[in-house]
Residue, then its C-alpha position, 0 to 999 in steps of 0.5 A: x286857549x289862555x289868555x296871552x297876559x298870562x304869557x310873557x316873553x314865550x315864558x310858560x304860564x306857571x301855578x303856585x306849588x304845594x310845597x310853596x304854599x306850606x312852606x309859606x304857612x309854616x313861615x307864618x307860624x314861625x313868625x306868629x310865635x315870634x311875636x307871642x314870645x315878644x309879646x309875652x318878654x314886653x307883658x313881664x317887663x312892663x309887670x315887673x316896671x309897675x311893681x317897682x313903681x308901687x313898691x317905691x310910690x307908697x301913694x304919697x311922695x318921699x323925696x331920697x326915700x333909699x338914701x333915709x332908709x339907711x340913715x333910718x338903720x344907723x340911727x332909728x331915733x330919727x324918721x325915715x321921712x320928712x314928715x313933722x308931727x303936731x299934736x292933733x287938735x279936735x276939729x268938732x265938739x268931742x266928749x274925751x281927746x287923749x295923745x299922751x303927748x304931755x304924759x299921764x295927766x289926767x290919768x288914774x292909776x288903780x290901787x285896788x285888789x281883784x275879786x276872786x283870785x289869789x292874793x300874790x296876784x290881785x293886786x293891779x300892780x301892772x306898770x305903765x309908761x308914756x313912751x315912743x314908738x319901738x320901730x316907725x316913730x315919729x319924733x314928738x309922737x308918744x302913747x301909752x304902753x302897757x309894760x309888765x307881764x303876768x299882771x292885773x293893769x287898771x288905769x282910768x280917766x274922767x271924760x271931758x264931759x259926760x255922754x248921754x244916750x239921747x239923739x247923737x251918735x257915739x264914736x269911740x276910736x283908738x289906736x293900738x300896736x302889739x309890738x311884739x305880737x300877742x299870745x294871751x291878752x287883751x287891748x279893750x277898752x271900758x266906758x264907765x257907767x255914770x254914778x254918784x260913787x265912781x272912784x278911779x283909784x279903786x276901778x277894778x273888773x266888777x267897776x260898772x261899765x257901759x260899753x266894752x270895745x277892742x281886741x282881745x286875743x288868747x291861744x288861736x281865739x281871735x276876738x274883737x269884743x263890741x259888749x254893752x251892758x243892758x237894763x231890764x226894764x221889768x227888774x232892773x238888772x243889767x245883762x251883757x249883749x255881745x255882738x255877733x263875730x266879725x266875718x273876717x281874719x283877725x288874725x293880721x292885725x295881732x301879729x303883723x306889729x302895725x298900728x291900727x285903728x280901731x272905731x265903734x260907731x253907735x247910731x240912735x237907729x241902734x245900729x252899729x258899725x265897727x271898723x278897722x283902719x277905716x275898713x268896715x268889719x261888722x255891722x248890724x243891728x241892737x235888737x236883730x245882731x246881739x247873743x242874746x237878744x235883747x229882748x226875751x222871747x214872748x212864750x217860753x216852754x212850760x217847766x212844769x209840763x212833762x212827757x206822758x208815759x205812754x207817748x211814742x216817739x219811734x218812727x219805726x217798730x220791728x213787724x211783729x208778725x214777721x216769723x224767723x225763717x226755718x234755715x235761719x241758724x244763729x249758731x253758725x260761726x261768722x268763720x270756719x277753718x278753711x278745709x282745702x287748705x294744705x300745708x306747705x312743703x318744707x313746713x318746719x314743724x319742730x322748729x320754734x318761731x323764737x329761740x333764746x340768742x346764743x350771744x346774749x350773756x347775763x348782766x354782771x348785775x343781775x341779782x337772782x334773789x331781786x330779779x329772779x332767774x335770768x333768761x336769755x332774750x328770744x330772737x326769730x329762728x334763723x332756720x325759720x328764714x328760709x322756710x315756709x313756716x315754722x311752728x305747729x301748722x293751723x289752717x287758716x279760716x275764712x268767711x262761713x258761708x252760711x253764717x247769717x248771724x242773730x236773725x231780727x225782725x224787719x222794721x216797719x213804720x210805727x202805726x202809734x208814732x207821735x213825733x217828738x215831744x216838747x214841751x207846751x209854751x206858756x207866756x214868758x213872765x219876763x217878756x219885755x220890749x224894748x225898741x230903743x236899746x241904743x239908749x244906754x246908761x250914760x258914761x263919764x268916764x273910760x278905763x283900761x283893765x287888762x291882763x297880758x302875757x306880753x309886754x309893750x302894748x301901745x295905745x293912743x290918740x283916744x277920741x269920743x265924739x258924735x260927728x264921723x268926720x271929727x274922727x276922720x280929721x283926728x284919724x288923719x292928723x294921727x293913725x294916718x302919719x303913723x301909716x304913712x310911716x310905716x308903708x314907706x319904711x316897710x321892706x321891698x318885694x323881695x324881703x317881703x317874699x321871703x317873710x313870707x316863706x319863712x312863715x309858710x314853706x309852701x311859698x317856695x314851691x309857688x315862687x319856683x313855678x311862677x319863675x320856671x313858668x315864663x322861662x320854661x315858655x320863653x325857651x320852648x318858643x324863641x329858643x331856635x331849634x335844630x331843623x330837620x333835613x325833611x323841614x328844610x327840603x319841605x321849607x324850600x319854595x318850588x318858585x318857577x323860574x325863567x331858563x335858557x334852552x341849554x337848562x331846560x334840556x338838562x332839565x328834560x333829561x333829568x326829569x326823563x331818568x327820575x321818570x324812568x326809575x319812578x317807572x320801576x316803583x310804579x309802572x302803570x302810572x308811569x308808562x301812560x305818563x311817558x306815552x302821553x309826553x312822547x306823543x305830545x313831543x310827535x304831534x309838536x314835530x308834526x305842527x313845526x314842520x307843516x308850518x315852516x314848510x319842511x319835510x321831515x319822515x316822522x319815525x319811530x324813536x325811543x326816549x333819547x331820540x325823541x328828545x334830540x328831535x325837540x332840541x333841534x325843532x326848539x333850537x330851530x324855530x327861533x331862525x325860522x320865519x316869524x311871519x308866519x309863525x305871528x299870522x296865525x295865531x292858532x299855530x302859536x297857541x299849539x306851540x306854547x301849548x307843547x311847550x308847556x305839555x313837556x316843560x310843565x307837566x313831567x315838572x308837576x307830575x314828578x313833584x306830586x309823586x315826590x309829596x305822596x312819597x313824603 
């Protein structure tokens, strides 16, 4: 018996179906690809709104940076941006400051010869001139380029005040801008060593120096040079220490056509740090990070020490008690003419693969005497097309099976093997230590002295001192306006995309995909789809409802012909279903008529007469006495239990079969 909250209004108690239930998981999906196409339209619009903002925020503010821009194409003599450049004043104690605001003074040209070269090149005849910017100039702002090509530059300048090694930093920081890239050149500096005999005017590639410091480029070689010339304390002469090679591109800072900034800092630990733009790129140690090191090694090999004659260096022998096989035959040939081979039908054997081109005519020109009897040029052998072969046949060759080629002893381990000689070490007679490397020969002055095969290589803004933050400051009142310059007049993303590609092809196949991608997704998940008449019946929920008497007797006699054709595919199953139901519609007759007092023969019916029997009983029971249907309640329960059996069941039974069919 059921609980009667599940019953309402004489309504049978109806489960959820199948169908409803995956029609309503389907609707879910549907709805959670909704919100996955929603979701990914907000991620690209709110990526595309943060590359704008970058791309126009440049990290500082510039008030109507688009309406400069295009003043900036009309007229490029004026800034892009409302910055106003001063001249930067050193904040600290410095040993040398240089902006080239006020021209050359101070500076000394070359008049020397170069050592070692030809005459109609020698000379440092190279100009220079004090000058702007080409592109991101700064009004006011002024440096020193380096004009001609194919030529020696020298110039030179004394330091304010002379630096000596002892227990202060280094610093040495400047700028540089290869406005028209670089192919072979280079944009180094020099500190030139302190001497009684210094003369700028005749400073030149032998001139004693210090330190060497800056990039140098030639082919695809990309260097940043950090060399300082070290004293041997046992003889006194002066060896170059290179540092070792930056771990990283240089590559950019060549080509990009940018100013950068580049730093040496020289700590009394004898450590060191270079750095680009601020940015660390090397560092290491004098004693541990210089080729070659700057101290010797204690032993050396001993040069007059030789290998003796009988030393063993092979780690392997062949066995000498190894004896060649009887059947070992090194006269086999490695291949033999093939003897199953059989020459094929329609071999021409009399045609040749060449004959000479019956259209071919000698040259007016040719001369007999000079050039001796002309022959027509060979062509193939038309006839040679169509056939197998043409020519004499030769069988075709193949591996001798019983080549096995010149026999060898196998090898064995060496029982005298010594291992590899070497000579014995000896104490070095020039070993020396020195811990403190960083105490170098003391500098007043710094020099430029290139070569270049490309023009208008800008420097400025030369700065020595001991404090980092005295470097910071000038970095900031000078390099830092030329960045900030530069970062706001530089084209946006897309022309940006589109250098690039321009430089590398390979990008376009890359920006196809990153565009097809979120579109191919979009489509596949928001673009509505053509449904398919099975999705739409299957999509239809199976919701019960309540009906009228009239409905639920056109229902009844639906439901009884699907069952009569699904007794047809299925006759087993589908009898005992309609027996069962017959039987419940005999036993609901039998239960009404004992209860309203009515006597009624019970007979045999088929299909139809048993539905008109529960039509009239259904139609009659609402006239009937209510009295007693309310007094008992277990007569209720059977009726509501009928009604269910021939409602309910063929509903269920026919839906089921119809979802195993599907």
């Amino acid at each position: 018996m059921q609980p009667k909250s599940n019953r309402s209004g004489g309504k049978g108690h109806h489960e959820v179906s199948p169908d409803l239930l995956l029609a309503t998981e389907i609707t879910k999906m549907h709805f959670q690809w909704d919100w996955l196409c929603l979701g990914v339209l907000i991620i690209s619009s709110v990526t595309a709104g943060m590359e704008n903002e970058e791309n126009l925020d440049a990290d500082v503010e510039v008030e109507n940076f688009d309406k400069q821009s295009r003043e900036a194409d009309v007229d490029r003599d004026k800034s892009s941006l409302e910055v106003v450049y001063q001249t930067p004043k050193p904040t600290g104690e410095v040993y040398f400051t240089e902006t080239f605001d006020e021209g050359l003074s101070g500076w000394v040209l070359s008049v020397t010869l170069k050592e070692d070269t030809d005459d109609n090149i020698a000379k440092y005849d190279g100009r220079w001139e004090v000058e702007e910017l080409k592109e991101n100039a700064l009004p006011g702002d002024r440096g020193l380029v380096l004009k001609s090509v194919a030529k020696y530059h020298a110039i030179s300048a004394m330091l304010t005040k002379a630096f000596v090694f002892d227990d202060k930093p280094l610093i040495v920081q400047y700028e540089v801008n290869f406005q028209k890239g670089i192919d072979c050149g280079g944009a180094y500096i020099k500190l030139l060593s302190s001497s009684n005999d210094l003369n700028l005017e005749y400073f030149f590639d032998k001139t004693p120096y210090t330190i060497m410091f800056g990039p140098d480029k030639c082919g695809e070689d990309y260097k940043l040079h950090f060399i300082f010339r070290h004293k041997n304390p046992k003889t006194g002469e002066y060896d170059e220490k290179h540092a070792e090679r930056p771990d990283v591109d240089l590559k950019k800072f060549y080509l990009d056509k940018k100013t950068h900034l580049y730093t040496l800092v020289l700590k009394p630990d004898d450590t060191f740090e270079i750095l680009i733009d601020q940015t660390v790129v090397s560092k290491g140690s004098l004693l541990e990070n210089m080729i070659p090191p700057v101290n010797p090694s204690k032993e050396i090999e001993d040069p007059t020490d030789k290998k003796p004659d009988d030393w063993d260096e092979r780690p392997k022998i062949p066995d000498p008690n190894a004896v060649k096989p009887d059947d070992w035959d090194e006269d086999e040939p490695a291949r033999i003419e093939d003897p199953d081979a059989v020459k094929p039908e329609g071999w021409l054997d009399d045609e040749p693969q060449y004959v000479p081109d019956p259209n071919a005519k000698k040259p007016k020109d040719w001369d007999e005497e000079m050039d001796g009897e002309w022959e027509a040029p060979q062509i193939r052998n038309a006839k040679c097309e169509t056939a197998p072969g043409c020519g004499e046949w030769v069988r075709p060759m193949k591996n001798n099976p019983k080549y096995k080629g010149k026999w060898r002893a196998p090898m064995i381990d060496n029982p005298n093997y010594q291992g590899i000689w070497s000579p014995r070490k000896i104490p070095n007679p020039d070993y020396f230590e020195d811990l403190h490397p960083f105490k170098m020969t003391a500098v007043s002055a710094i020099g430029l002295e290139l070569w270049s095969m490309t023009s208008d290589i800008y420097f400025d803004n030369f700065i020595m001192c001991s404090e980092k933050a005295v470097a910071d400051r000038w970095a900031a009142d000078s390099w830092g306006l030329k960045k900030l310059a530069a970062s706001a007049n530089e084209p946006g993303m897309f022309s940006q995309l589109v250098t690039a590609a321009e430089e590398h092809p390979w990008l376009w196949v890359l920006y196809i995909l990153t565009l097809a991608l979120p579109i191919g997704l979009s489509v596949l998940f928001c673009w509505p789809g053509k449904k398919s008449d099975d999705y739409i019946d299957f999509k239809k929920p199976d919701v019960s409802k309540q009906i009228t008497k009239g409905e639920l007797k056109e229902e009844t006699e639906d439901l009884e012909d699907d069952e009569l054709e699904e007794e047809k595919e299925n006759e087993d199953t589908d009898e005992d279903e309609r027996r069962e139901m017959e039987e419940t519609k005999r036993e609901f007759k039998k239960d009404n008529t004992k209860k309203m007092g009515r006597e009624a023969p019970v007979s045999e019916v088929d299909d139809e007469g048993g539905e008109d029997i529960y039509d009239e009983e259904e139609n009659e029971v609402p006239d009937g006495s209510q009295g007693d249907w309310s007094n008992k309640s277990d007569s209720e329960d059977e009726k509501k239990e009928a009604n269910e059996g021939i409602g309910d069941r063929p509903l269920k039974s026919v839906r089921k079969r119809r979802v195993q069919k599907d």
